[in-house]
N, C-alpha and C positions, 0 to 999 in steps of 0.2 A: 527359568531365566528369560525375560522379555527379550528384543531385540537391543534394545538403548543400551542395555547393560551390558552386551556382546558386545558393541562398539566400543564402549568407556573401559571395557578391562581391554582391550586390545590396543586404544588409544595409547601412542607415542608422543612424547615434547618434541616435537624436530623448530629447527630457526625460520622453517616456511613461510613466505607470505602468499597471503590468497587474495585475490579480489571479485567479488559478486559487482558486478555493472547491471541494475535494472532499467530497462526501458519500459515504461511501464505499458502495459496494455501490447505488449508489442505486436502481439502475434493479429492475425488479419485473414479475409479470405480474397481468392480470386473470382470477381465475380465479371459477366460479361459489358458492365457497362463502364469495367474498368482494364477493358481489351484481356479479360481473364491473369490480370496481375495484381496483388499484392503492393503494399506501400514499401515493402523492404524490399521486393523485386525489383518496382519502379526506379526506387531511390539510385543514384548513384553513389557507391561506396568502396573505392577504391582501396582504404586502409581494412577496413572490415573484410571486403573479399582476399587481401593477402593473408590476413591473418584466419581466414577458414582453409587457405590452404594447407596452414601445419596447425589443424584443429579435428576435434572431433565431436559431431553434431549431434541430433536426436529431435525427439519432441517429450514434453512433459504433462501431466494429466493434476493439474492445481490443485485438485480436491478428490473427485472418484467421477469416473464417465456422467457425465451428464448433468454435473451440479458448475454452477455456474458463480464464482467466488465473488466476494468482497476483497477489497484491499487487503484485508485483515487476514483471513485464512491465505489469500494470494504471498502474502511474503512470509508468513511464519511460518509456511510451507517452504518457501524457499531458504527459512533459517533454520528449519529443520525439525519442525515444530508438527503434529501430527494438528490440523486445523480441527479434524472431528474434536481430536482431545483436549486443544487447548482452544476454547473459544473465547475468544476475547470483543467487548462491544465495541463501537467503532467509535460511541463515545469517549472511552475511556486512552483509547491511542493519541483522536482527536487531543484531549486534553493534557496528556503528556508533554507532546511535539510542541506545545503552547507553552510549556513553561509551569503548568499548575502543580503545584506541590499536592497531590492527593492523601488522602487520611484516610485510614480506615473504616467505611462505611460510607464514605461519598460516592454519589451516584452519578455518571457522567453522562450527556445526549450532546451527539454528535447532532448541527441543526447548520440550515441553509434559509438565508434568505428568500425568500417567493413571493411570485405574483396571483394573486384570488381577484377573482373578478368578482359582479356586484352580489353571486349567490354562495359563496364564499369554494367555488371551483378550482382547484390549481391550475393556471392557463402557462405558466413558466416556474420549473422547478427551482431554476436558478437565478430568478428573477435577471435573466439578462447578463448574468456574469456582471454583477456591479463590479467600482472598481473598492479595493480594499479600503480605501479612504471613508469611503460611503458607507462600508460594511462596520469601521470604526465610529463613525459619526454614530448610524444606531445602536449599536451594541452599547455605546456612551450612556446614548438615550435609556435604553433599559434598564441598565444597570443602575441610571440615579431613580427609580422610578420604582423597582424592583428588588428589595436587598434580602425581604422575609418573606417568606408565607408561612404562616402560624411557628411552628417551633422549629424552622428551616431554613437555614442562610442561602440566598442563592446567591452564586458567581458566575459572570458572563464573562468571556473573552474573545475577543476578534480573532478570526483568525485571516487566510487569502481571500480575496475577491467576497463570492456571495457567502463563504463558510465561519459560523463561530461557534461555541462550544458553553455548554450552559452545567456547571455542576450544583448539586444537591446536597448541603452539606447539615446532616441533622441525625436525630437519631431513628433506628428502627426501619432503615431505609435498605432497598435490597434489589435489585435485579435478576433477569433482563426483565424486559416489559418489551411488550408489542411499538413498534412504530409508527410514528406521528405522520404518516408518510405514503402518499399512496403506490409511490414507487414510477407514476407516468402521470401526463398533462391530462386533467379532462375528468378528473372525480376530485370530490371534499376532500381533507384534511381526515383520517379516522380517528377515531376517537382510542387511546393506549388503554390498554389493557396489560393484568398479569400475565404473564407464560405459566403461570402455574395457580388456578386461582386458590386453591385453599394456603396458600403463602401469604399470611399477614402483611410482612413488610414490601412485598411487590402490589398488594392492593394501595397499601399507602402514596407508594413508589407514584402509583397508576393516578389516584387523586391529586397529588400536588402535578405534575405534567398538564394534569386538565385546569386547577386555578392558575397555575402560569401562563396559558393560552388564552384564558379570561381575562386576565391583567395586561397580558402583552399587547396582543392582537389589536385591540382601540389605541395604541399611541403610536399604532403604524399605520392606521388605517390610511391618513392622507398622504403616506408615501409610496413613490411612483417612480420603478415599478416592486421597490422592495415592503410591499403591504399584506405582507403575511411571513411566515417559514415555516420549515420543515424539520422533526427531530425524527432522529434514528440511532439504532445502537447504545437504547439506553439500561445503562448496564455499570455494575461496580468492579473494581479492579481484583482481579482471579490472583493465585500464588502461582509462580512462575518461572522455574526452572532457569537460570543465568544461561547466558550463551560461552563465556566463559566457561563455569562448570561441568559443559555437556562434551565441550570440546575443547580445552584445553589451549583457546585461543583469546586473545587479546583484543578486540572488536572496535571497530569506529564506524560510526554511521556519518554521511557528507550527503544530505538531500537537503532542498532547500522549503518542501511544503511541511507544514507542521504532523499532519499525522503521519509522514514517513519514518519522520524523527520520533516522535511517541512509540512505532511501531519497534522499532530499534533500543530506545529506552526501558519498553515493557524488558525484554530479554537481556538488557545491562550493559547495551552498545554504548561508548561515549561518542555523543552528539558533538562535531567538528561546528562549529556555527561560524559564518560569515558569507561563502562563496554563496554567490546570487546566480550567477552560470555555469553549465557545465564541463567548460574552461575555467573556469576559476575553480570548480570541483577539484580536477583533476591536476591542479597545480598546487594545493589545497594535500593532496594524497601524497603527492612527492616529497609536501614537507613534512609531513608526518610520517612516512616509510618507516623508519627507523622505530618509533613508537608503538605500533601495534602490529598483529601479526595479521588479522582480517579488515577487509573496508568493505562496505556496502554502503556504492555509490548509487545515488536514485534519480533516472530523468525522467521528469512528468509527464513533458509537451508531448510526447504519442499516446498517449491514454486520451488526455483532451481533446486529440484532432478528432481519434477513434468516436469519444462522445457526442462530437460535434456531424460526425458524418463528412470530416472535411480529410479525402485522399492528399491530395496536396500537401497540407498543413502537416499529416502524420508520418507525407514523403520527406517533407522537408525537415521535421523535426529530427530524423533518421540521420540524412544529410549532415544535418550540424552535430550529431553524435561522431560521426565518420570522420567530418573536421577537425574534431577535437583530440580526437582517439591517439594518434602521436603524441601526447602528451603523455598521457594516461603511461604508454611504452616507453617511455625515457629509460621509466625502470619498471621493467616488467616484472610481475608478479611470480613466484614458481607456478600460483595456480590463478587463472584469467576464465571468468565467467560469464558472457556477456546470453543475455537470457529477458525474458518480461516476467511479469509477478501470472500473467493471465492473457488473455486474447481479448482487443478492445476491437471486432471489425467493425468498419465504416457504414457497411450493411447494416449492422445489427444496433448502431448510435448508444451503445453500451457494453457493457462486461459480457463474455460470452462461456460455455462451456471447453472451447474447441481448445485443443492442446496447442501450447505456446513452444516455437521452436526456442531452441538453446545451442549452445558453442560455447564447447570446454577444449583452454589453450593450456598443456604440457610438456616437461620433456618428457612424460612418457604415457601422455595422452594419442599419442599414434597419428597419422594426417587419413581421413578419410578420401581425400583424391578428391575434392568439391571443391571448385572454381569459387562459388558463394557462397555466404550464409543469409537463404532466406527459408521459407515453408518447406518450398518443395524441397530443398536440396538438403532440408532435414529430416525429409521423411527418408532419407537414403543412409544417416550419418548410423555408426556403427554403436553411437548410445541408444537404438530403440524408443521406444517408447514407455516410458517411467513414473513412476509418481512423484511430484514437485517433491515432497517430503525427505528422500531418499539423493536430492541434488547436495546439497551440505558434505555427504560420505560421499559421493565420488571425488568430491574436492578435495576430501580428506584422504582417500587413497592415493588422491591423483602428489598429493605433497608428501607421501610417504610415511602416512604418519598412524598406521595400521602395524600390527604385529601380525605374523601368520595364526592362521585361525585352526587350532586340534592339531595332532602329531603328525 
């Protein structure tokens, strides 16, 4: 008997509610040119630090020492989802949180606007963070311009700012396939490839990605600075185990970017749609209380600051989480999770390996005696250090809802 299955015959109904709070990218380092502190250090957070008073802290390891996540393994680790075992492409999230009703056998690529300079080099991944308006205008563009390639429907969808979502919809068609993507500024576009080349349908997969580059790429050429993009995570939708099912919980997802929501939907969360703030999130959660027993609420803007190398922005984004947090407590949850998907530091202007702190609030989560919840004063809390995967069950313990385990 696996471990899942020790959990699921253990598993109790209790009337608990729980809440996961991700701040994405939270976690951060201290480094000397930022007086050796952190942006949650920085931050002033006066509801945060009462509430690490009657909390108990830790750090979390997203994937395994040294591997360094996607969004994707970043949160279905945190829904409890083993990321080795269930990988999902970041296309196919993408295209969920969009709204695209997928089929069986459609292939999905997550893709970003960019800038190529005149040798066709990636000089800006994000071509400048357009604003979504722009992102909609060409996504228009291609899609009147683009409907088939040979015996394959394509669909384009806008999604935030520089990001939109391109699905494959034909027969014989299979994933994953290599990325369109060099991953940094300063090299070409590579050319996709199968993951597996004696795979028929990821060769095919791999060919049509290279005619839609040939077709696309000349009708952006004269736009400035969105005259090229970027695909990744392209990949078809895997079978996937409900979040329901595993745990005996009633699930709503309230994030406002599209692949958080996809992320949520893969595992059979209902998508809350409107709140545009995380104020409005969280006011948003109180009407629904009564309706489900789990929320995972999602804020972005510390991921982005992270990506951008901007302390400040990642302090302040902190700040307005802190602001808002009395809300959130109107009605407090039995079980209160506030944690990142992964570590975005400012150093590193991207996704990082390093373990993301966490704070878990109960009544019989015990109080660690920690003034704060930032880095350091997680590496003290009495949850250790853990694997993302295994955050899910202590929530579940922490609400009761575990039977004792042998005689």
């Amino acid at each position: 008997m696996n471990l899942d299955a020790v959990y699921s015959e253990l598993t109790l109904k209790t009337p608990a509610k729980l809440a996961l709070v991700v701040l994405d990218g939270l976690g951060d380092l201290a480094t000397p040119e930022q007086n050796h502190l952190t942006p949650l250090e920085a931050a002033r957070t006066p509801n945060l630090d009462a509430l690490a008073r009657q909390s108990a802290q830790g750090r979390m390891i997203p994937v395994a020492p040294g591997i360094t996540p996607g969004s994707g393994p970043g949160h279905l680790a945190l829904f409890g989802y083993d990321p080795v075992e269930f990988q999902v492409g970041r296309g196919v999230i993408e295209a969920l949180g969009l709204g695209v009703e997928l089929k069986p056998g459609d292939v999905c690529a997550r893709a970003n606007f960019a800038t190529l300079d005149a040798r066709g080099i990636v000089t800006d991944r994000r071509a400048g963070r357009i604003p979504t308006e722009t992102c909609e205008r060409l996504c228009a563009l291609l899609a009147s311009k683009i409907k088939k390639i040979g015996d394959t429907q394509v669909l384009i969808k806008a999604g935030k700012e520089h990001r939109f979502v391109v699905v494959f919809r034909g027969r014989g068609l299979e994933g994953p396939v290599t990325d369109a993507d060099p991953n940094r500024e300063g090299l070409p576009i590579p050319p996709v490839k199968p993951r597996d080349a004696r795979n028929a349908k990821q060769k095919k997969t791999a060919r049509l990605v290279a005619e839609f580059y040939k077709l696309a790429l000349p009708l952006l050429a004269k736009e400035k600075p969105a005259n090229g993009f970027l695909m990744r995570g392209i990949a078809h939708q895997p079978a996937i185990p409900t979040f329901e099912a595993r745990y005996q919980l009633r699930a709503a997802c309230l994030a406002i970017y599209p692949m958080y929501k996809g992320l949520a939907q893969l595992v059979g969360m209902t998508k809350l749609e409107g709140p545009q703030t995380l104020a409005e999130q969280f006011e948003r959660y109180l009407a629904e209380f009564d309706r489900f027993d789990f929320f995972f609420i999602h804020h972005k803007a510390t991921d982005k600051a992270g990506e951008d190398g901007n302390f400040e922005a990642k302090k302040k984004a902190i700040e307005e989480f802190d602001a808002a947090l009395p809300i959130l407590l109107r009605k407090k949850p039995d079980v209160l999770v506030v944690t990142g998907d992964h570590s975005t530091p400012c150093a590193v202007r991207g996704h990082s390996w390093h373990p993301q702190p966490v704070l878990l609030h109960s009544a019989v989560s015990g109080s660690d005696k920690l003034d704060r919840f930032t880095e350091t004063t997680a590496n003290c809390g009495s949850l250790g250090v853990f694997e993302a995967k295994y955050l899910i069950r202590l929530m579940q313990a922490n609400a009761r809802m575990f039977d004792k385990f042998g005689a």
